[in-house]
C-alpha positions in Angstrom: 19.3 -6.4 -0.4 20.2 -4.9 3.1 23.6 -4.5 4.3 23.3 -6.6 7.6 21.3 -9.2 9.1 20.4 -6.5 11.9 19.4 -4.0 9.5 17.1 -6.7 8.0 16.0 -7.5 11.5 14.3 -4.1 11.9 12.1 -4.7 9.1 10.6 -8.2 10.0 8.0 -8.0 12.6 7.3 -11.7 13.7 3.9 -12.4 14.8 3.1 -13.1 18.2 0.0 -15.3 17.8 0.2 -17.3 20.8 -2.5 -18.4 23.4 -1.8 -16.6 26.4 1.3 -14.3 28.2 3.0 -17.5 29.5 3.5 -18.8 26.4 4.4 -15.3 24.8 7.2 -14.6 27.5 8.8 -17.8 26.4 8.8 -17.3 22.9 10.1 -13.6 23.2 12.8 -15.2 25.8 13.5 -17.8 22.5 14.1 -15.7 20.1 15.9 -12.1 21.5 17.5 -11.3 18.4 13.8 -10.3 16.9 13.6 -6.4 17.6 9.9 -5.7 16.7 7.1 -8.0 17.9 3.5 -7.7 16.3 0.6 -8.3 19.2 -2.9 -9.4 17.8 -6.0 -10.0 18.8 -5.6 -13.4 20.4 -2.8 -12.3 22.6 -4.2 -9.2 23.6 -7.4 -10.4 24.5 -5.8 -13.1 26.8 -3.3 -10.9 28.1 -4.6 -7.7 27.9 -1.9 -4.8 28.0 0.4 -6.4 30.3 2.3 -8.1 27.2 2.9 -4.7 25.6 4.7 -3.3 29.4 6.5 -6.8 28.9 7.8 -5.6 25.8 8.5 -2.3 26.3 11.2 -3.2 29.2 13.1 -5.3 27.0 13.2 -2.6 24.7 11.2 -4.0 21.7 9.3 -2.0 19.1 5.3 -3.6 18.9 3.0 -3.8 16.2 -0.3 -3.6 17.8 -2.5 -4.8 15.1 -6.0 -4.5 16.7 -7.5 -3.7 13.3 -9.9 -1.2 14.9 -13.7 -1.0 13.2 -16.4 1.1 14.7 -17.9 3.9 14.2 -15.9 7.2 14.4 -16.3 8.4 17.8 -15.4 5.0 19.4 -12.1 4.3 17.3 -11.2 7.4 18.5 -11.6 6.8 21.6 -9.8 3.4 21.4 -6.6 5.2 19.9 -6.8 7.7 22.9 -7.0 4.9 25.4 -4.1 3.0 23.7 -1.8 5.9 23.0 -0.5 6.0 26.4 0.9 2.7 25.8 3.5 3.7 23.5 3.0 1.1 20.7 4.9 1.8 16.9 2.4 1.2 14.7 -1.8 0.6 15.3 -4.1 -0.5 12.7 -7.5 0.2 11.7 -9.9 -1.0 8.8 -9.8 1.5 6.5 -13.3 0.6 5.5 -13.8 2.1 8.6 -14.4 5.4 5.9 -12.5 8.6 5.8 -14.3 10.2 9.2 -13.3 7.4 11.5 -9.3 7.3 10.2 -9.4 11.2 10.8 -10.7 11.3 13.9 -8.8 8.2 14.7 -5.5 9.8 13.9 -6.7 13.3 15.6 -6.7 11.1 18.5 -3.1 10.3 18.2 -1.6 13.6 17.3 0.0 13.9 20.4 1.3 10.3 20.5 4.5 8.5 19.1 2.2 5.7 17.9 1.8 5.4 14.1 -1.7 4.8 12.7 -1.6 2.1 10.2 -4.4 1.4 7.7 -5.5 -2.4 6.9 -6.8 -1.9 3.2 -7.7 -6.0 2.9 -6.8 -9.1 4.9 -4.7 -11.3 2.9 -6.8 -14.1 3.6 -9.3 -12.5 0.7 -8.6 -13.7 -2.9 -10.4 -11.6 -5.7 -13.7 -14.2 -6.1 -14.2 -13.3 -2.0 -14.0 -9.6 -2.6 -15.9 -9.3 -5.7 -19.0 -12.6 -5.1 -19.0 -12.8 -1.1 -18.7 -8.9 -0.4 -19.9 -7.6 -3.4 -17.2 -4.8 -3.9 -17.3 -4.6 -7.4 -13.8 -3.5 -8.0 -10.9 -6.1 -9.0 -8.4 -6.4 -5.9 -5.6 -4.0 -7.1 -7.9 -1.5 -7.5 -9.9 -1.3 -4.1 -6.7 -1.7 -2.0 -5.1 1.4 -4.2 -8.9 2.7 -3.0 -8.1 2.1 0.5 -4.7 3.1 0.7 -6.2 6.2 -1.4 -8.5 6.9 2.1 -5.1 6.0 4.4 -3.0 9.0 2.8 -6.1 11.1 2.5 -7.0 10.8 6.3 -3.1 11.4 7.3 -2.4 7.7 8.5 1.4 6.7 8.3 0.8 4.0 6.0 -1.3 0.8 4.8 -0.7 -3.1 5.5 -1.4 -4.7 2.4 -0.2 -8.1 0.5 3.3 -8.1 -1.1 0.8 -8.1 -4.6 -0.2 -4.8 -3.9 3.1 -3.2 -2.3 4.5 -1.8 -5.5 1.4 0.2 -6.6 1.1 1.9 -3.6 4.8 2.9 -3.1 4.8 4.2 -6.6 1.5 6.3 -5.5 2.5 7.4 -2.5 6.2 7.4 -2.0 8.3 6.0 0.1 7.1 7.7 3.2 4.1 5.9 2.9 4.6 3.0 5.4 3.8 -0.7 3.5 3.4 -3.2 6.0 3.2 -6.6 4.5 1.8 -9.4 6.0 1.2 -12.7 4.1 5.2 -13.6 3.4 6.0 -17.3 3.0 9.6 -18.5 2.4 10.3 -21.0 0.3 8.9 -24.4 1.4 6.9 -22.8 3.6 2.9 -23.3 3.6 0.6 -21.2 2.3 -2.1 -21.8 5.1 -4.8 -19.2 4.7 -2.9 -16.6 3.1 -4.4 -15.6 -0.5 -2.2 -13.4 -1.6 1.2 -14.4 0.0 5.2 -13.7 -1.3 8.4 -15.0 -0.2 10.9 -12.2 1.7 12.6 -11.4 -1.0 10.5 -11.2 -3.6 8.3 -8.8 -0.6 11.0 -6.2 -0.8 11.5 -6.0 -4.4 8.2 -5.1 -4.6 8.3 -2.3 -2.0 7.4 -3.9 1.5 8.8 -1.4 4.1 8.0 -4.1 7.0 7.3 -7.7 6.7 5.2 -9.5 9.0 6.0 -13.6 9.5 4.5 -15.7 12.0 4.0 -19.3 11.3 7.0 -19.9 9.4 9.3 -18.7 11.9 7.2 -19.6 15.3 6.0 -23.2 14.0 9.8 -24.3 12.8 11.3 -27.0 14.4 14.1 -24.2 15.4 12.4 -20.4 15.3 15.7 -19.0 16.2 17.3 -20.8 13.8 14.3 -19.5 11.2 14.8 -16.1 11.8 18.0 -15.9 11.0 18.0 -18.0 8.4 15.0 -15.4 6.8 17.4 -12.8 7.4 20.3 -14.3 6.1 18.5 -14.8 2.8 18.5 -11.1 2.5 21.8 -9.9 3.1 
């Protein structure tokens, strides 16, 4: 599927969702061979911004996946306030509606970071959407929706499950970043993930990134994880 295990490794961001710095030096110190680190919430809220400067000097791209949702005037002024950080890619609900991820993404037009549009967590499963949110749509159709407002709004591309990867690449292009959290290798648990696909099976269906966390950080050997997920891909 990919020539080398290095090219493979710039397309799998692992998850970062430890407790605090400490543990997050260590586990970047354990595993150098991953290039591209995703930060969330957890971390950053325990850490604040000093992780992503800890990052940037040993050169590593970061998925800062803060999954921004306010009203318009305040995501912007979120992105402006992160953009001098430098990050890859940001996210933000695209429920948010069209006038936040414009104003959002105004806010970043002088910026290297990429805007990134979270259509639906992969935790939801179609009965969530349609009985506990009442969004009347099935799944396939209100991420397309979503992703719809992403492209609309001028965002670099979604996150989405695996499920949904191929519709939106064959909408879109492949321009259209897919970033695809929700990827479980074989004999790997499911956890809370609704709507989850190994690696491979991810990129056939058109992931442009991966995101793994668990199955990698929570092996006995996540060094020895990593590369076995890219190995599987080569």
């Amino acid at each position: 599927m990919f020539d080398s295990q290095e090219a493979v490794a710039s397309k799998i961001i692992v998850a970062l969702d430890v407790p605090n710095l400490e543990v997050a030096i260590a586990t970047i110190h354990r595993l150098p061979q991953v290039q591209f680190w995703k930060v969330g919430l957890e971390l950053f809220c325990a850490s604040g911004p000093i992780i992503l400067d800890v990052l940037k000097d040993q050169g590593k791209r970061i998925f800062l996946d803060l999954k921004l949702h306010d009203i318009p005037n305040t995501v912007a002024a979120a992105a402006r306030a992160i953009a001098p950080y430098g990050v890859d890619f940001l996210t933000i609900h695209t429920a948010t509606g069209l006038a936040g991820l414009k104003t959002a993404q105004a806010a970043l037009e002088d910026s290297t970071t990429q805007l990134i549009g979270v259509t639906l967590l992969t935790s939801i499963d179609t009965s969530t959407l349609q009985q506990e949110l009442q969004i009347p749509l099935d799944l396939p159709t209100y991420v397309e929706c979503m992703a719809d407002l992403a492209h609309e709004a001028g965002l670099s591309g979604i996150v989405c499950s695996p499920q949904e990867a191929a519709r939106v690449k064959q909408r879109w292009g492949e321009e259209f970043l897919r970033i695809c959290p929700g990827i479980r290798p074989l004999g790997t648990a499911a956890g809370d993930q609704a709507r989850s696909l190994t690696p491979n099976a991810a990129f056939a269906a058109g992931a442009s990134y991966l995101v793994i966390g668990r199955p990698i950080l929570q092996a006995a050997d996540p060094a020895a994880a990593f590369d076995e997920i890219c190995r599987s891909l080569v």
